[in-house]
C-alpha positions as CSV (number, residue, x, y, z in Angstrom):
1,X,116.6,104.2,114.2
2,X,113.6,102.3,112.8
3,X,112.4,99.0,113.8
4,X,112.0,95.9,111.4
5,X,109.7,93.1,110.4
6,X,110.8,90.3,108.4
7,X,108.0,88.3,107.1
8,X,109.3,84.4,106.9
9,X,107.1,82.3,104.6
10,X,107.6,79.1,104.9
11,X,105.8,76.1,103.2
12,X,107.7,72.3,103.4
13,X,111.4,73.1,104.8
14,X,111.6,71.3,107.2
15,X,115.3,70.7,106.6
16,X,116.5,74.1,106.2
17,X,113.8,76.5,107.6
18,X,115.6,76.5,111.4
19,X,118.7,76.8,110.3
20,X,117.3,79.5,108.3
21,X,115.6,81.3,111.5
22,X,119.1,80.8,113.3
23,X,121.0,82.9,110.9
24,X,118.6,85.5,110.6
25,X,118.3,86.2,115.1
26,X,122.2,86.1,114.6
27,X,122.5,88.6,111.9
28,X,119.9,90.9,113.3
29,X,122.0,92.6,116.1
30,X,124.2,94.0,113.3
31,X,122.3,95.9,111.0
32,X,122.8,99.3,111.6
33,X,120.3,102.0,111.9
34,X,117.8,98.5,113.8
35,X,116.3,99.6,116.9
36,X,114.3,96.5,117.2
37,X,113.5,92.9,114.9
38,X,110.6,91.0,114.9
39,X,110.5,88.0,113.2
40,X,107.0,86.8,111.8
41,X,107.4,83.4,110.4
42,X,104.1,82.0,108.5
43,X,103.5,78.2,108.3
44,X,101.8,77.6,105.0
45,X,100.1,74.6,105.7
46,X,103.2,72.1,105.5
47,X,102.3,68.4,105.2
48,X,106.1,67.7,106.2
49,X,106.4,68.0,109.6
50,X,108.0,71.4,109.2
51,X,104.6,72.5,111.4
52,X,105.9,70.9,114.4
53,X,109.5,71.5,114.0
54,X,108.6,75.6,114.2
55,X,106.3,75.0,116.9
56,X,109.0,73.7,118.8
57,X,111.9,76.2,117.8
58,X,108.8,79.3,118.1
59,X,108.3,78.4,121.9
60,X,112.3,78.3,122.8
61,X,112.7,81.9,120.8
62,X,110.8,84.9,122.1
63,X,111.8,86.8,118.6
64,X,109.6,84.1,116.7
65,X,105.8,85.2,116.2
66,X,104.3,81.8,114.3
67,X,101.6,82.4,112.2
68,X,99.8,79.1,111.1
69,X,97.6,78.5,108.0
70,X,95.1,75.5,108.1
71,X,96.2,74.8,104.4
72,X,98.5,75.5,101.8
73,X,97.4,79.3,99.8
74,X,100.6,80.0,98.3
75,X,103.6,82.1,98.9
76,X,101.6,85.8,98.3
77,X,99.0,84.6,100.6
78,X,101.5,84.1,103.1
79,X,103.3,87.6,102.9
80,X,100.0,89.2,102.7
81,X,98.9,87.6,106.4
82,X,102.6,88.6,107.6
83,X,102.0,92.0,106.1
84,X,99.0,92.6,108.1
85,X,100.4,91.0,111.6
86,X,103.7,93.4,111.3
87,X,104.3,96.5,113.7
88,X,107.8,97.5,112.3
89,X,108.5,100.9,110.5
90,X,110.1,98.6,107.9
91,X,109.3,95.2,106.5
92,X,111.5,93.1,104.7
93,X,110.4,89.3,102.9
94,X,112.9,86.9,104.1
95,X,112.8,83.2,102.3
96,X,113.2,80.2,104.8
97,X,115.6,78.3,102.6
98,X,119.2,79.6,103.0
99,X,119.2,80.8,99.2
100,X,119.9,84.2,100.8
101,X,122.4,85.9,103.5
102,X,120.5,87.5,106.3
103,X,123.5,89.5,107.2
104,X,122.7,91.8,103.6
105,X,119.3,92.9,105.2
106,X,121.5,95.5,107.0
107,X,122.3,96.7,103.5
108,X,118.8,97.2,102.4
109,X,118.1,99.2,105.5
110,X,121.3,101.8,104.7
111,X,118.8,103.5,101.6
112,X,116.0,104.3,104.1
113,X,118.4,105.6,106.8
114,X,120.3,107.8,103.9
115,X,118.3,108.5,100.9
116,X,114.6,108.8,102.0
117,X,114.1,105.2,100.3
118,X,110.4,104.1,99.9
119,X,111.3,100.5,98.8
120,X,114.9,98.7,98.6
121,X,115.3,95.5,96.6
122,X,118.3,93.5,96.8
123,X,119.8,92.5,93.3
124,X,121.3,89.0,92.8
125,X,122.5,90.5,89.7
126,X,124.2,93.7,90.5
127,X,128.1,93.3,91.7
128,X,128.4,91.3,95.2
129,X,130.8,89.2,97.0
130,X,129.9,86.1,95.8
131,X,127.0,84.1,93.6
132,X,126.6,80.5,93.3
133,X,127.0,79.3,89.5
134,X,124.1,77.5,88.7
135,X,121.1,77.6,85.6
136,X,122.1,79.7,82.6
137,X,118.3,79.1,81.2
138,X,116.9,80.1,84.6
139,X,118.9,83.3,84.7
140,X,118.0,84.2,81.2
141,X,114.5,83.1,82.2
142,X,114.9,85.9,85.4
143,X,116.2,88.7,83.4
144,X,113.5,88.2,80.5
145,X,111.1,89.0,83.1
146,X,113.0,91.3,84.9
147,X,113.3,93.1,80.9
148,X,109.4,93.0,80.4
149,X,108.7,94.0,83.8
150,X,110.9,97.2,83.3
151,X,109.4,98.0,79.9
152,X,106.1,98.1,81.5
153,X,106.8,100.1,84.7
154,X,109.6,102.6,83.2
155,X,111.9,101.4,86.2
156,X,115.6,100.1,85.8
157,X,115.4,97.1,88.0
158,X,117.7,94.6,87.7
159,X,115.8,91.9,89.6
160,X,112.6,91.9,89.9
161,X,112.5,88.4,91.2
162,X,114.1,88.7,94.5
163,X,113.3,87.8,97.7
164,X,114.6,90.3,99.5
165,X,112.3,93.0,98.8
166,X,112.4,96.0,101.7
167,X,109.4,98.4,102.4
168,X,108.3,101.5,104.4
169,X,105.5,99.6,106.0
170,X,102.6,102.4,105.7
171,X,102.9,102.1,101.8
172,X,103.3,98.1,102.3
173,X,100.2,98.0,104.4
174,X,98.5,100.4,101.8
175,X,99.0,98.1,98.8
176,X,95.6,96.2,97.2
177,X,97.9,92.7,97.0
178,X,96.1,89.9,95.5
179,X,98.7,87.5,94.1
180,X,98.5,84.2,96.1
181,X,101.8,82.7,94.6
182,X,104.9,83.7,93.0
183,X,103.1,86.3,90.8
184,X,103.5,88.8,94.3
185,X,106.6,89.7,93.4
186,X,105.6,91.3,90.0
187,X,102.2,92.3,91.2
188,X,103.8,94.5,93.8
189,X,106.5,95.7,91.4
190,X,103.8,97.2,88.9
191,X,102.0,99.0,91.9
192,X,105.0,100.7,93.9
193,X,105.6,101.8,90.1
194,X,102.4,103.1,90.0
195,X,102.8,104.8,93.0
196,X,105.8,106.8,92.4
197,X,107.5,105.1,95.2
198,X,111.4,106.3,95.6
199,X,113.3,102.7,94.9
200,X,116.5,102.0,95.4
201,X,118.5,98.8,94.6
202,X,121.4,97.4,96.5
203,X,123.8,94.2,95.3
204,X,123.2,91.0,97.6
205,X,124.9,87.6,97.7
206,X,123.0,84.4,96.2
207,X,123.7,81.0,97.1
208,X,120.8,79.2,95.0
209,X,120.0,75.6,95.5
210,X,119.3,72.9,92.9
211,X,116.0,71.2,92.2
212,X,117.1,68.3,94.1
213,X,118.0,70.3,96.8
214,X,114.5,71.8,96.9
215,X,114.0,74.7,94.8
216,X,110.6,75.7,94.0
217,X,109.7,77.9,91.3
218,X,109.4,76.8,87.8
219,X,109.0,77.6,84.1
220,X,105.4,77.4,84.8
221,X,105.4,80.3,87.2
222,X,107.7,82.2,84.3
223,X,105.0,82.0,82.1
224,X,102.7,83.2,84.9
225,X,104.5,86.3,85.5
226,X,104.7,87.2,81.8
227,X,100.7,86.8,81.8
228,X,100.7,89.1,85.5
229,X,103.0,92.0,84.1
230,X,100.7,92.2,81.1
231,X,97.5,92.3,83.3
232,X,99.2,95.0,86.0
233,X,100.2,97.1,83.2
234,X,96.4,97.4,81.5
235,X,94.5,97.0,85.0
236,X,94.5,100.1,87.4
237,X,96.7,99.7,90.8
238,X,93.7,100.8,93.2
239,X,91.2,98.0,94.7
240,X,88.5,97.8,92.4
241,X,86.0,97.6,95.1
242,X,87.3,100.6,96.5
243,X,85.3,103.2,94.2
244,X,86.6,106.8,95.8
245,X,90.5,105.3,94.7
246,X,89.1,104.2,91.5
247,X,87.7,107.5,90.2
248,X,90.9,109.3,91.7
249,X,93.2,107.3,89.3
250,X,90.7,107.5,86.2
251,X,90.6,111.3,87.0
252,X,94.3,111.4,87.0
253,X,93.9,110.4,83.4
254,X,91.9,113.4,83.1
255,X,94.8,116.0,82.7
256,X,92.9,118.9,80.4
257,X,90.0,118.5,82.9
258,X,92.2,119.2,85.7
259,X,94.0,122.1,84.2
260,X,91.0,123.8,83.1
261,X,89.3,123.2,86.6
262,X,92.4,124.6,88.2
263,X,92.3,127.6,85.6
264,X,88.8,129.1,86.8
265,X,90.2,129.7,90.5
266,X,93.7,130.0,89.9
267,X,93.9,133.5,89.8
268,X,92.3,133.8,93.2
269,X,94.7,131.4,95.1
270,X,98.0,133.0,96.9
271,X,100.9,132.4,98.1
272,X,100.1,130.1,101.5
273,X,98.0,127.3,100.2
274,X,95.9,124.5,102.0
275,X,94.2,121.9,99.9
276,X,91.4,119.7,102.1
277,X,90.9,116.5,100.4
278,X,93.6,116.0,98.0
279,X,93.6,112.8,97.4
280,X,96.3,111.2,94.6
281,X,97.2,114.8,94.0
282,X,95.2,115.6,90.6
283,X,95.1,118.9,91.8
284,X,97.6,119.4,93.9
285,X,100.2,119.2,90.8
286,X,98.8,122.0,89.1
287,X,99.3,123.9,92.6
288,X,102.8,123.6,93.1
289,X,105.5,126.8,92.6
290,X,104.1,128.6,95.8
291,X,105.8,129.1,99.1
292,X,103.3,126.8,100.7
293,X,101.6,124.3,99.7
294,X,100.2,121.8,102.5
295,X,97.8,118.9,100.8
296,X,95.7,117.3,103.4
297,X,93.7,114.1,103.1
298,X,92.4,111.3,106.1
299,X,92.9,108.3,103.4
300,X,96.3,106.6,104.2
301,X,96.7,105.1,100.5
302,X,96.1,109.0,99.4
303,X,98.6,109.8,101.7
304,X,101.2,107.4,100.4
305,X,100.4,108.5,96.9
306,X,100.7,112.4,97.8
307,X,104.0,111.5,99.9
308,X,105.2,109.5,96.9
309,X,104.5,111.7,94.1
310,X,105.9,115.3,96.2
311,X,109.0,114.1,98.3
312,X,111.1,115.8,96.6
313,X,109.1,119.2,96.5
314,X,110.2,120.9,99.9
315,X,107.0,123.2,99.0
316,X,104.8,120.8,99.8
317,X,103.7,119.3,102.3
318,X,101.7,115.9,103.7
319,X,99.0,116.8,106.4
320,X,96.0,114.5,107.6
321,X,93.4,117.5,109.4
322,X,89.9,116.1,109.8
323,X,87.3,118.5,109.3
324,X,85.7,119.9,111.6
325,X,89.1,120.5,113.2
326,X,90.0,119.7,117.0
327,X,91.6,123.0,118.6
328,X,94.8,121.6,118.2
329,X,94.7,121.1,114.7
330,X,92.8,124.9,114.2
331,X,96.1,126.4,116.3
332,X,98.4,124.0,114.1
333,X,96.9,125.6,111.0
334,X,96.8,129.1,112.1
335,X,100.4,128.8,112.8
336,X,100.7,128.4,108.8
337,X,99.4,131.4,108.1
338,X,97.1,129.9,105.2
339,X,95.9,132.8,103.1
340,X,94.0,130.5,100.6
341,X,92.2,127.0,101.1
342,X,91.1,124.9,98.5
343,X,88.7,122.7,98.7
344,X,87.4,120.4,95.8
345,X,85.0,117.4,95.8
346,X,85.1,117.6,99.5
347,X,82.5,119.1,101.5
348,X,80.0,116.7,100.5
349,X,81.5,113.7,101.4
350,X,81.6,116.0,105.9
351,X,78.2,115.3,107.4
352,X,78.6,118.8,109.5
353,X,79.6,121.2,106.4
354,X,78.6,123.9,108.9
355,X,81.0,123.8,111.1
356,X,83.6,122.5,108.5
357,X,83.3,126.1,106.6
358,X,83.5,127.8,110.0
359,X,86.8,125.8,110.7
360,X,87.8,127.0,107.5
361,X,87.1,130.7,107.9
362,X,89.0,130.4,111.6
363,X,92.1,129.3,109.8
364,X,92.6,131.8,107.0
365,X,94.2,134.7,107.4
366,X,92.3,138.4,107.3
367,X,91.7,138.4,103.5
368,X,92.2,134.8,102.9
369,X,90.1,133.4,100.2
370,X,88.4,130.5,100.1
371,X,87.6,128.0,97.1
372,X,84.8,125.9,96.7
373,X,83.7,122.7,94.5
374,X,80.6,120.7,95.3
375,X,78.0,119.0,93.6
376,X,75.3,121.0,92.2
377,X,71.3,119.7,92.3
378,X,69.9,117.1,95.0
379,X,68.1,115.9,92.1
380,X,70.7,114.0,90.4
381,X,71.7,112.0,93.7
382,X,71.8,108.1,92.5
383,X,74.1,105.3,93.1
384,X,77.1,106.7,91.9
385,X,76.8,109.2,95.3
386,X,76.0,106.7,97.4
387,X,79.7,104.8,96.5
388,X,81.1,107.9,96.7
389,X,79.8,108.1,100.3
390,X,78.3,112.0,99.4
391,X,76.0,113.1,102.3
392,X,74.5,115.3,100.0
393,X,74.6,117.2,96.7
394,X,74.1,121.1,96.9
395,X,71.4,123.5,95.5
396,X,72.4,127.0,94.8
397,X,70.8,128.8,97.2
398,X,71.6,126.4,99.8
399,X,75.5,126.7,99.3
400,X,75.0,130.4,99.1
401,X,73.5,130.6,102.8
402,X,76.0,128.2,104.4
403,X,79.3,130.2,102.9
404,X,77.6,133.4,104.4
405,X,76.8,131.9,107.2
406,X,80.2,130.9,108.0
407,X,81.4,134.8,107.8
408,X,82.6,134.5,104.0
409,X,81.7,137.6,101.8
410,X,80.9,135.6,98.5
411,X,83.2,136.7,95.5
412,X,81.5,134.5,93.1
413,X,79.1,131.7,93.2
414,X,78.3,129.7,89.3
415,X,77.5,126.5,87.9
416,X,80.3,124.5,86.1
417,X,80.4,121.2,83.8
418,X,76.9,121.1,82.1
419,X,77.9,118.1,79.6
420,X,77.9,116.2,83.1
421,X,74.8,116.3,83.8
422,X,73.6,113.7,81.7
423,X,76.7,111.4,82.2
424,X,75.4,111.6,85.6
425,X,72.2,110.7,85.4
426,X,72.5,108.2,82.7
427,X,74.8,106.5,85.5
428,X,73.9,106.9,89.0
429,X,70.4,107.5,88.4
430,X,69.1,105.2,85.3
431,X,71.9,102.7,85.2
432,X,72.2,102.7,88.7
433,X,76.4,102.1,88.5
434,X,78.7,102.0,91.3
435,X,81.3,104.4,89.1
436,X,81.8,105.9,86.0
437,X,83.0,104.3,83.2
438,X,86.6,104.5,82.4
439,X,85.7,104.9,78.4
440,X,83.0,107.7,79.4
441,X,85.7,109.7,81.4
442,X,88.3,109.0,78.5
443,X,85.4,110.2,75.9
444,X,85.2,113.4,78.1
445,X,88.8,114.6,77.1
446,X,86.3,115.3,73.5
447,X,84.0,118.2,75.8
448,X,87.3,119.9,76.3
449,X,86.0,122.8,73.7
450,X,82.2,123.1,75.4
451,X,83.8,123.6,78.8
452,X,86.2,126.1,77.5
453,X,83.1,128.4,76.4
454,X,81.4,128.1,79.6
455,X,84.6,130.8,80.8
456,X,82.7,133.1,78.9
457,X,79.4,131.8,78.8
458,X,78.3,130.8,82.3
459,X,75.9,127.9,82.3
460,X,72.4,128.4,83.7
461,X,73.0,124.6,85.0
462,X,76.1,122.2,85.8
463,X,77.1,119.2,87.5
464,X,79.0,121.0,90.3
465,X,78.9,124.4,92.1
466,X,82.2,126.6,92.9
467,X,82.5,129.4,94.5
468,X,85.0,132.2,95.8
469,X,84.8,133.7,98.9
470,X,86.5,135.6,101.0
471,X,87.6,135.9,105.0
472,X,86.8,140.0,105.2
């Protein structure tokens, strides 16, 4: 049983929006699988007297929360408050014209109950009981953007329009949404694509109206979402001003980076695996085909990206252990039986790394091995450390002594990446950037061969540190 949130925006309907409300409280008690409906209705700054007329209606229903903008911001901007204001396990966008049949939300919600859906959109297009005949243009207008949409997000949608749009709320919640207008419903299309979110589609009924009956959207907004699917294709899914998301994707880009980083430890790494930190899962792909494989991270947008991308690996699974560890979380751990942890880009971003490597010796198993990536010389700390919220960059001898320290017998301790260092400097130190440049990463796909040579030639010097160790 989950409970749901259906997110009302409403902006000048004053005729219909009640009525509207009405059939939405009396479809509620039969969709299956519902434990409990709230309905969050947002008032878009109405000059119509539709304000009033929900006021009134919102006081008489206890299911009503009304949310009120001082002014008109547009449909997105509207979801986006009843986005943040909702406590249901699902959320579902509900239009306040009657355009749509509240009594198909209970089909949306079948997918989650059934099929481990992510998202559910409801398809005017797809077979149904019945559709209203109207606009051949504006359905040829719907299903060119529906066809261009598709093209650039390698999904089969047939609708990409719809209203009726369903959604696990933690990866709702964890979306960047920006869109103010109609342009939400493509925005949010390209990033649950991005995501590798598990969509489903279900048919719906569609009564549209006329635009003397009211309807809204135009060709203007058509040409607005052609512009929007060509800008959520090129830009990257993450909030830019989030920089820790933003390297993660470029990284992800990175694939012969991350194979080759994964093939100087690999060999060390069993069968029982715990990786602290993994973020979108870079690394945690090229770890897969083990009898364990539990990828932790505290970021809830990681989360919903490792959750997205490794449902349907029973192998793996989605943990959130904050290091240091609370005793539960140690006895949860040793309960695993971890006999290898992995830990990448991590340990600088833990203010006590002390106790965190203790932690992780406690939770391996007798023999377990432990592996190690930080970054190498205090020296090169700039801005680019600061964004990524480091504590600290690490001197050799200074990792050396904390690993022992912790109980670890050190297996091997070496300097990796010397054609970073400059790439470094020249950025967080001259430049004084807030995160790499997505051509300079791109351009580092060209270093492949240097780092290659460094398996036999160890550099004296490199922008990172790893090390294996093991639990005696």
């Amino acid at each position: 049983m989950l409970s749901l949130s259906v997110v009302v925006p409403v902006y000048n309907e004053r005729y219909l929006v009640c009525e509207s409300l009405r059939r939405v409280l009396a479809a509620a008690p039969s969709w299956e699988g519902v434990s409990a409906v709230e309905v969050l209705v947002v008032e878009d700054g109405s000059t119509d007297g539709t304000r009033e007329l929900l006021r009134d209606f919102a006081a008489a229903e206890p299911r009503i929360t009304l949310i009120e903008h001082a002014r008109n911001s547009g449909k997105g901007a509207a979801v986006r408050t009843g986005i943040a204001a909702a406590q249901g396990d699902l959320i579902v966008f509900h239009d306040a014209d009657l355009e749509y049949d509240p009594r198909d939300i209970g089909r949306l919600v079948k997918p989650f109950l059934e099929d481990g859906a992510d998202v559910v959109y409801g398809s005017r297009f797809s077979a149904s009981e019945r559709r209203r005949v109207l606009y051949y243009r504006h359905t040829l207008g719907n299903k060119l953007i529906t066809f261009l949409s598709d093209m650039a997000t390698d999904l089969n949608l047939t609708d990409v329009e719809t209203c009726y749009k369903m959604f696990r709320s933690t990866l709702l919640k964890s979306l960047p949404i920006r869109s103010n207008d109609f342009r939400l419903e493509i925005e949010v299309t390209a990033k649950i694509a991005k995501r590798q979110a598990r969509i489903f589609e279900v048919p719906i009924s569609y009564v549209g109206r006329t635009y003397r009956e009211g309807k809204k959207i135009g060709w203007k907004d058509a040409v607005s979402a052609v512009a929007t699917i060509v800008r959520h294709n090129l830009r990257e899914s993450e909030d830019p001003r989030n920089v820790g998301h933003v390297t993660l994707v470029r990284m992800s880009r990175l694939e012969p980076y991350n194979r080759w980083l994964v093939s100087r430890f690999d060999g060390a790494v069993g069968r029982r695996v715990l990786e602290i930190g993994a973020g979108f899962g870079n690394i945690t792909r090229h770890l897969r085909g083990r009898e364990l494989l539990v990828a932790s991270d505290l970021d809830p947008v990681a989360l919903e990206h490792l959750k997205g991308t490794f449902r349907d690996d029973p192998s793996v699974r989605i943990a959130s252990y904050r290091f240091p560890l609370d005793p539960a979380e140690r006895d949860e751990i040793r309960r695993l039986r971890i006999d290898s942890v992995v830990c990448l880009n991590v340990l600088e971003h833990i203010e006590d790394d002390r106790r965190t490597l203790a932690d992780m010796y406690e939770v391996l198993e007798p023999g377990g091995r432990l592996v190690l990536l930080v970054p190498a010389f205090q020296s090169l700390f700039g801005t680019l450390d600061v964004h990524l919220r480091h504590f600290r960059r690490y001197e050799k001898a200074e990792l050396e002594s904390k690993i022992r320290e912790a109980g670890f017998a050190i297996e091997d301790l070496r300097f990796v990446n010397r054609p970073g260092i400059f790439g470094w400097w020249l950025n967080g130190k001259l430049l004084r950037r807030r995160v790499l440049p997505r051509s300079q990463l791109l351009a580092f796909k060209l270093m492949m061969p240097m780092l290659e040579r460094e398996k036999e030639n160890p550099p004296t010097a490199g922008l990172s540190l790893i090390a294996r160790a093991r639990k005696e």
